[in-house]
N, C-alpha and C positions, 0 to 999 in steps of 0.2 A: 503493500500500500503506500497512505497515508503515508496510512496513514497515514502513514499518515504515516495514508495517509497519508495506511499505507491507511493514516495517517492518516492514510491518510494519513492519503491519502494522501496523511496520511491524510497531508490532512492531521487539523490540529488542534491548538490548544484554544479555540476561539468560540467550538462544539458548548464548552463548561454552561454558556448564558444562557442555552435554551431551557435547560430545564428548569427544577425547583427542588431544595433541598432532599429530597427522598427520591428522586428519579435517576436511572441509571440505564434506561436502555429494559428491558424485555426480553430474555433471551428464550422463553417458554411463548411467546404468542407471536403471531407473522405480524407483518410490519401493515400498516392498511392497504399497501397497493402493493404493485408490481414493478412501480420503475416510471416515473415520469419523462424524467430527461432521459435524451439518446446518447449513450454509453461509446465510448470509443472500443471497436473492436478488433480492429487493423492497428498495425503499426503507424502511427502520426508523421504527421509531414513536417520535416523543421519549418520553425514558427520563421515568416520572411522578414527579415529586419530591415530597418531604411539606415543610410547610411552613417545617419549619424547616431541612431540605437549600436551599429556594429561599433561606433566610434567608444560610445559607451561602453562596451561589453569588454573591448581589448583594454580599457581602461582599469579595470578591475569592479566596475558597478554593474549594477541589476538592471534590467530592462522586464518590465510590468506593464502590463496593459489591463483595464479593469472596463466591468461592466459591471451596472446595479440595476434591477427591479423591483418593483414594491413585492416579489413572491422568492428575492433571489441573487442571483448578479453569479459572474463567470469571470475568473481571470487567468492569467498566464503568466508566469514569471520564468527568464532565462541568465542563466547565472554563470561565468566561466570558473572552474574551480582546479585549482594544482592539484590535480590526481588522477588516476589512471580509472578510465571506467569499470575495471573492478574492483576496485575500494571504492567506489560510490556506489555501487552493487552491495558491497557486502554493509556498508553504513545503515540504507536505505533497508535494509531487509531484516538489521540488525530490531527486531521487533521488542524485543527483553530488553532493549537498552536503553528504551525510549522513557522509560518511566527518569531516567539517570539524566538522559541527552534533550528532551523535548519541553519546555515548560507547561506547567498546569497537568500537564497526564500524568494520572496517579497511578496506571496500570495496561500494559500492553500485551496480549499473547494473541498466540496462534492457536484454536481450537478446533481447526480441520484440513489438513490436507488432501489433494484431488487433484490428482496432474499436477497442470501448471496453475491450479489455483489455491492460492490460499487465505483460509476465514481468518480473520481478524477481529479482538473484541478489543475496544481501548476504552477505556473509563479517564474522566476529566473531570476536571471541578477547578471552578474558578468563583472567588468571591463565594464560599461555602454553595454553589449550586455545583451538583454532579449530574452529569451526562455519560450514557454510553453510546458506543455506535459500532455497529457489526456489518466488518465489510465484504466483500469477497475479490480478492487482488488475483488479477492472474501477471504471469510473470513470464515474458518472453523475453529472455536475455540474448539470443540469435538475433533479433529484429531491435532490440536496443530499448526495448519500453516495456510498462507495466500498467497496466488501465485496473481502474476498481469502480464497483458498482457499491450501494447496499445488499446486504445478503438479507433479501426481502422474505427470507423464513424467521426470522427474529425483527425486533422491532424497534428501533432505532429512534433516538432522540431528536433527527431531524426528518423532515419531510421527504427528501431525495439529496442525493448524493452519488457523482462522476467526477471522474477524471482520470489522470496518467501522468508520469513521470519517464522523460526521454533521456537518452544518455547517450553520447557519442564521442570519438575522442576528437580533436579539432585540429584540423589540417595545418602543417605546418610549427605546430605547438605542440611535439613529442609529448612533453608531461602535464599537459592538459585535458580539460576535458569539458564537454559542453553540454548543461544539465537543462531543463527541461521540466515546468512544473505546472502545471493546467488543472481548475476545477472548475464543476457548476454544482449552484446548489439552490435545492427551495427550501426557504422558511417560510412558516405563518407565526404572525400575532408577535411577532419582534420589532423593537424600535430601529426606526433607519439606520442609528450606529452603531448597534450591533449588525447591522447584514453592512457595512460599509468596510466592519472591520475584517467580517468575514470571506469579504469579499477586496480585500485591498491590504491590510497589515497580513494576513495569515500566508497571502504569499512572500513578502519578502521576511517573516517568520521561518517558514519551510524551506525554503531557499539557503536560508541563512544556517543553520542546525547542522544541515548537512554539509556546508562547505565547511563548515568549522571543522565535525567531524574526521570529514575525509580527509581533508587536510590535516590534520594532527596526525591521524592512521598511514599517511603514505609513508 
């Protein structure tokens, strides 16, 4: 994921606001739907930069584009980071670590594997509200990405939930590598700055965690 997130996702620590003190996610009843938003299921096309985003990227900064609606918002964040894309693999995947590496997640595992995909439950809590959310990450490292949905058999503390994470290594810049980090999501009954944050800080959150990471680990 995510987380996260896989994160979420995993996807992250921004999930805490929805709920209310006693809420955590559901993992005994399905979730109300099936899936509103369209899930990426193919490997993703790199995100086209204009020249002066590329300007920025070689520079060492983030390049984020954001999109808000009153049920949601979608963004993308692209980040260059000093390491080989498999230490960003193995960071990103590192799902146990996250409670250590991620801020506000109090708890991260994996409770199913299936191929190439794998369940995720990560618990969150910010400002004493907990949330859970249970994803299902599939993970094609041959093709350089990981797309996650909600895992709509359990029941999830937000409305819907996509995205992907890309990884490539960057031409000409042997010990580099160029990360990739895309969500959509719907809330209901949250105030604009919480879906602003979730939609605009949580990416260069996620962004940021992992190059720390992986950087450290190379």
């Amino acid at each position: 994921m995510l987380r996260f997130t896989f994160r979420l996702i995993i996807l992250g620590a921004f999930l805490g606001t929805l709920g209310t003190p006693s809420q955590a996610g559901d993992p005994n009843s399905p979730h109300p739907h099936q899936g509103k938003l369209t899930p990426w299921t193919s490997a993703p096309a790199a995100v086209n930069l204009t020249a002066s985003e590329m300007a920025k990227l070689e520079a060492g900064e983030r390049v984020e584009r954001h999109h808000k609606t009153d049920s949601g918002g979608s963004g993308v964040a692209v980040q260059y980071i000093e390491a080989t894309p498999e230490t960003i693999w193995r960071t990103i995947l590192s799902y146990n670590r996250y409670k250590d590496w991620v801020k506000n997640v109090d708890s991260c595992e994996i409770y199913k594997k299936e191929g190439k995909d794998l369940y995720v439950d990560m618990k969150i809590s910010v400002f004493g509200f907990s949330s859970g959310i249970y994803t299902k990450n599939t993970v094609d490292r041959e093709q350089g990405y990981m797309s996650w949905t909600l895992d709509y058999d359990r029941k999830s503390d937000v409305d819907d939930l996509v995205g992907y994470w890309r990884i490539e290594s960057v031409e000409g810049w042997p010990t580099w590598s160029r990360l990739e980090y895309a969500t959509k999501m719907r809330v209901a009954g949250v105030p604009g700055f919480i879906v602003n944050y979730m939609t605009k800080d949580a990416l260069a959150e996620g962004t940021a965690w992992v190059k720390k990471r992986s950087e450290a680990a190379q």
